[in-house]
N, C-alpha and C positions, 0 to 999 in steps of 0.2 A: 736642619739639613742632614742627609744620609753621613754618615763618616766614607767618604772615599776612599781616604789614606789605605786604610787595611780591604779594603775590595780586592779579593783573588780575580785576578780576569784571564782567560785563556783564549789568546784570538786564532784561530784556526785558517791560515790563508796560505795557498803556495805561490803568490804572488808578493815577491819582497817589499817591492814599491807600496804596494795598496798596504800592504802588513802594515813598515813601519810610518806610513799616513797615518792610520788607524792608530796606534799606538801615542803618535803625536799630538792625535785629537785627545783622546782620552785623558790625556798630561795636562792639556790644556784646560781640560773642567774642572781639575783637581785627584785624577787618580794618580798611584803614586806609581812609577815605572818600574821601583824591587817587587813591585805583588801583579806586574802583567807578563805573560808568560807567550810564548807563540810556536807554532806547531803546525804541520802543513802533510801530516801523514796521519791517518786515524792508525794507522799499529802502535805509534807511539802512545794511542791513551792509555793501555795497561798501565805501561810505565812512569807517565803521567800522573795518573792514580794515585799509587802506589808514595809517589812523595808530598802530593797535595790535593786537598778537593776544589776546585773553579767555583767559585760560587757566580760568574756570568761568563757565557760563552756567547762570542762574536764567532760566525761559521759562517765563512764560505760552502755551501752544497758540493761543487768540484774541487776539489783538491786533489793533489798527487796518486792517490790511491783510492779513492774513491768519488764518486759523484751521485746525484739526485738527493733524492729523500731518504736514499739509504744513509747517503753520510749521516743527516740528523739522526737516524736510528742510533746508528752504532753513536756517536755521541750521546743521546740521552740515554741508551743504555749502560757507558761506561762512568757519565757524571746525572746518573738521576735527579738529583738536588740541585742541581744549577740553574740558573735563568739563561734560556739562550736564545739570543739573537741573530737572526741569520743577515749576511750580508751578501746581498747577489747578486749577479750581472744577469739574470735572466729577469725579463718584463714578465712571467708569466702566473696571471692571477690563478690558476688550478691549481699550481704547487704549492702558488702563497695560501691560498685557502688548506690546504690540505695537511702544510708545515703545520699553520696553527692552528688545524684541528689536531691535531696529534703532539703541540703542547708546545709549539714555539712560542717567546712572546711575543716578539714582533720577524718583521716584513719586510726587510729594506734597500732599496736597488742601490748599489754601488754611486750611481751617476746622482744619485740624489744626497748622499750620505754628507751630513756637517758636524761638526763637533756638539753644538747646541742638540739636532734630532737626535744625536748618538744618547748623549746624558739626558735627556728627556724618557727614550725607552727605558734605558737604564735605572735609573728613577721610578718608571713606572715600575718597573719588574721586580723592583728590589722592596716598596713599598705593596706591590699585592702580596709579596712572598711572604711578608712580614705579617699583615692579615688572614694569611690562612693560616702561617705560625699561631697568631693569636688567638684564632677558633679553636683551633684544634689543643690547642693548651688549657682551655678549660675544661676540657674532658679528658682523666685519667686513663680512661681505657684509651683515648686514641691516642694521647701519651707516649703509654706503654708501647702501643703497636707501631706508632713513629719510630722510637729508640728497637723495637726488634727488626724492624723493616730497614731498618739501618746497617743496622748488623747483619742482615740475612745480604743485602749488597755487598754488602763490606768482603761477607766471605763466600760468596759466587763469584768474585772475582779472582780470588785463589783456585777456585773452584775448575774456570777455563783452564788451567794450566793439565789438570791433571789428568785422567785418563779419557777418550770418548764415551768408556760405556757409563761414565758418571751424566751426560748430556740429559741421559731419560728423567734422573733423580731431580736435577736441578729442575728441569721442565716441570714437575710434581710439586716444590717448593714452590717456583712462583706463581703457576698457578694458584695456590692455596692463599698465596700472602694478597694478591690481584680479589681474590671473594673475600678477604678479609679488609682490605679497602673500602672496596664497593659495600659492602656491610659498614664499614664506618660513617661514608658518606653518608647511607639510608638511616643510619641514625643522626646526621646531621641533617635528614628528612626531617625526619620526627622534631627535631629543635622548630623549624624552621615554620612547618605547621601546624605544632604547639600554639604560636602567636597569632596566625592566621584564624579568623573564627570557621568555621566549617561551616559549609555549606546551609546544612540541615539545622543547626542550632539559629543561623544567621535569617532563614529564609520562618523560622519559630517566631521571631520576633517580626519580622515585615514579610509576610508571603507571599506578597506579591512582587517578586524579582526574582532572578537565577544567576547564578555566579559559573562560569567555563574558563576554567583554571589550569592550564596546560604547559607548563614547565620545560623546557627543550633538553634537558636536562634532569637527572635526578634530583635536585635543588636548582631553581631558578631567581633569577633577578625580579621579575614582577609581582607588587604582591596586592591585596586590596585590604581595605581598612573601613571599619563602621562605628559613628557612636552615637547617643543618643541623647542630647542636653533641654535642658529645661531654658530658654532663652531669657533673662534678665530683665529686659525691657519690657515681658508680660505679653510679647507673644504665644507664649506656648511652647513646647515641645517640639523641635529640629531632628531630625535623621540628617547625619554628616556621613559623609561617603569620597574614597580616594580610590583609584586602581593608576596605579603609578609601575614605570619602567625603566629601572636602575640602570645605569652603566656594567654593560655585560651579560653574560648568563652563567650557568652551573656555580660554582663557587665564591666567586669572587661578585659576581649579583647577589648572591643570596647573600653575601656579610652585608652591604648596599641596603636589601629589606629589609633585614635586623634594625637594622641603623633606622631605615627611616619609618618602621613602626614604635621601635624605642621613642624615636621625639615627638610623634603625632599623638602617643598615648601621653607623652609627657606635656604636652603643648596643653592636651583635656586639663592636666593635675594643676595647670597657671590660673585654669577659671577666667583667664579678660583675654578671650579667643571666642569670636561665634561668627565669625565670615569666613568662606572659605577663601580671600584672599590674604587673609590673616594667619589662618592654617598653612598656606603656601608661603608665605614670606617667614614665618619662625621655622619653617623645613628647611628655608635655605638656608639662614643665617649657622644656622645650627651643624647642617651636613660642611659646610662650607667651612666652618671653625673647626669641626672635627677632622677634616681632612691637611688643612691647610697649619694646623696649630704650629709644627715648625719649620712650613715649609717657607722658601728666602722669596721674597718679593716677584723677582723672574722667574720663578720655575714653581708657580702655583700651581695645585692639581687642580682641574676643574672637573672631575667627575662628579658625576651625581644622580638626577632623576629627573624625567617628565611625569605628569601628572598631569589626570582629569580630578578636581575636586568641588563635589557640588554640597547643596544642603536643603531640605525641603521640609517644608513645615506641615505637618501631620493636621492643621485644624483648615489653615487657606490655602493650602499645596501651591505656595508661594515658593519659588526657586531661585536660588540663587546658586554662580555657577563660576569659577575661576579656574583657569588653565595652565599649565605651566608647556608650552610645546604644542601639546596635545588637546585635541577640541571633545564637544561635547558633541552627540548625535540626540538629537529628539522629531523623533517620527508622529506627524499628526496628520489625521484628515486623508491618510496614504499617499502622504509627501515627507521626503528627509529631508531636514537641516541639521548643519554643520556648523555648530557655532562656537569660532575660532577663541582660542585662549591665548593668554601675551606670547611671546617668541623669546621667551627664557628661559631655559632651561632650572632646574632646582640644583644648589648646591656650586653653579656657577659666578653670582654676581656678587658674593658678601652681602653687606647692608643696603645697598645699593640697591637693590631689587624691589621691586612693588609691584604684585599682582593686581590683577582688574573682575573686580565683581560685577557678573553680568546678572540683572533681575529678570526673572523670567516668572508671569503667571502661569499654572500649569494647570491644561482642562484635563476631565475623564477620558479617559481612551489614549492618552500619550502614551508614548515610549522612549524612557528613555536609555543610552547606551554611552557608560563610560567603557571604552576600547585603547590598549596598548596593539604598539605598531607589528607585535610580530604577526598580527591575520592580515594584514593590506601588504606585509613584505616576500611572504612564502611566494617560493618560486614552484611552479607546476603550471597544468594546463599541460596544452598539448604540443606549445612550443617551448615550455620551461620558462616562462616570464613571471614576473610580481603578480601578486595580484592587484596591490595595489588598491585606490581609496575607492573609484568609481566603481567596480566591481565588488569591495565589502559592500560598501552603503547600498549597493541593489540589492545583498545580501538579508541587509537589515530589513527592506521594506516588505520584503518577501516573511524574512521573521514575524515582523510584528503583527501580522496576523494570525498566527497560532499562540496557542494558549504558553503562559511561559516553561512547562515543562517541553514542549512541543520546540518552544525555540530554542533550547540549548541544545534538545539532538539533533534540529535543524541546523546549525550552527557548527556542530561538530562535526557531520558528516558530511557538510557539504567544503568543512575544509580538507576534510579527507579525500574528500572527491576531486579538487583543486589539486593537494599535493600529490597524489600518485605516488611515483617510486622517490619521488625526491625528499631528501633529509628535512626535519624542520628546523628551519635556520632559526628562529629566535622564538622566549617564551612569548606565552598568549595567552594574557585574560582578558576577559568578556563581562562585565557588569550591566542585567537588562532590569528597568524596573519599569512596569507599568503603573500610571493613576487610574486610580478608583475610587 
């Protein structure tokens, strides 16, 4: 369990009542009351500052002297480092979306708020903080650039005091420190597609398939995975294949992928694995111990990943086919099937879990397509709705009649054509392989 006791918390409310509720919850899961702090005026963060850093913030949006999404502003910009939680009385999902596009961790309406959801966010926030701490700790330049990005807050904050015509300079500084982020991230690109086999190398060994690999994010949560075993029993030669969708996107999915190509490569190095419902059951035990190792009974993390995971055998193109959430598509005859996999998520059930191997014989001419949710979720069109599953899989049938270079920029274009001016809400990979 997280140490509570030393947890900085700064609740932000001008509402006394709700403040010290809030304050009493917090006591109540074990935070300690000398390290929570309360504040109900955003002029007061300099000052704030100046004698401690919050490492989680509860924020009400309206307070005294400020209201919207600016208060979050001026909050993340006077405690960068902080995990913060807004607490609100407004029902309105555009600002909840918007908060935590712009780095809240969570979402949470006042009339809903209990001590249990409080230390559960809390928990969460404190545990992903800790995971990007951990990335970015194995690389000394991002290190370095952490401890100077520190320092360059530290003393922009002195900085406001002093003259206007300093406002230009400071703008110059962070813009520069902002490309030197985004530069850090893009090499934690590079880490991250390091592991992943590229395309071109991937499609050298089976060429007849195509991979649309589309990250919502400069690093994303989905990743796909390929290997190639000699089967034990004297069948022959197996092609194993995953395209799985982590809990999350940009950062904190991409440690998720790490994670779960680390044990799927690890799972190859056991040797007494060759079903893919054996592959999905050592991903969960595995993600599941890893996340869970000390965490107390009640307040288990259940994050983790869905997964399509099939395996085909290169002499009788026999299929076999296991799901974790997420189904398989195989187009024949210029008809889709959808063939559903358990309703277990990876990484949620401990030992407990047992996937289900679906056999499938597979004739010439199939298609088949392992798919994560973010092409069925994109919102577009012309009234801004999902797209959703009936309208991918028309997607598909239309695909599998062009040749597989044809269908990946079929594929991409026509989700371009789909989403229009709207963001893309979650990453998207596409796995197509035809028999031949």
């Amino acid at each position: 369990m997280q140490n509570l006791k030393s947890k900085k918390i700064l609740v932000v409310e001008d509402d006394i009542v709700f403040s010290l509720a809030v304050c009493g919850q917090l006591v109540s899961v074990g935070f300690n009351d000398e390290f929570i702090y309360r504040t109900d005026r955003v002029d007061e963060f300099a000052e704030i500052a100046e004698k401690f850093q919050p490492e989680i913030i509860l924020l009400d949006l309206n307070i005294t002297d400020s209201s919207g999404i600016s208060t979050f502003e001026k909050s993340n910009e006077a405690f960068p480092l902080a995990t913060t939680i807004v607490l609100s009385g407004m029902d309105d999902e555009m600002i909840a979306l918007e908060i935590v596009k712009k780095g809240a961790q969570d979402y949470i309406l006042k009339t809903e708020l209990n001590a249990q959801l409080l230390n559960k966010s809390i928990q969460y926030g404190i545990e992903r903080k800790r995971l990007v701490a951990e990335l970015f700790s194995k690389n000394k330049v991002l290190e370095a650039l952490n401890t100077e990005m520190l320092n360059i807050n530290a003393h922009l904050e002195e900085l406001v005091k002093e003259r206007t015509s300093e406002i230009e300079r400071q703008s110059e500084i962070i813009s520069e420190k902002n490309k030197e982020i985004i530069d850090s991230i893009n090499y934690a690109r590079r880490i991250q597609f390091a592991l992943l086999t590229p395309e071109e190398v991937l499609t050298e060994k089976i060429p007849n398939m195509f991979i649309l690999y589309k990250p919502k994010d400069i690093v994303g949560g989905d990743f796909y995975w390929h290997e190639s075993l000699e089967h034990p029993n004297g069948s022959g030669i197996w092609d194993y294949f995953c395209v799985a969708d982590c809990t999350g996107h940009g950062i904190p999915g991409a440690f998720m992928s790490l994670i779960g190509i680390k044990i799927l490569n690890q799972a190859v190095k056991l040797g007494n694995i060759f079903d893919p419902a054996g592959y999905l059951g050592y991903l969960n035990v595995q993600i599941y111990e890893a996340l869970n190792k000390y965490s107390p009974a009640d307040d288990l993390v259940a994050d983790g990943m869905d997964a399509v995971m099939f395996a085909v055998n290169r002499k009788t193109q026999q299929m076999l086919f296991a799901g974790a959430n997420n189904p398989l598509y195989l187009v024949r005859n210029g008809e889709a099937q959808r063939i559903k996999g358990d309703k277990k998520a990876i990484g949620a059930h401990a030992r407990s879990a047992e996937y289900t191997n679906h056999q499938i014989q597979l004739q010439q001419g199939d298609m088949i397509y392992g798919i994560t949710d973010g092409f069925a979720h994109q919102f577009g069109g012309d009234e801004g709705k999902k797209m959703k599953l009936h309208r991918m899989q028309a997607l598909l049938l239309d695909a599998a009649q062009l040749n597989l270079k044809e269908q990946k920029s079929f594929l991409d274009t026509s989700f371009k054509a789909w989403q229009l001016h709207f963001e893309q809400v979650d990453d998207i990979c596409v796995m197509g392989m035809r028999i031949e």
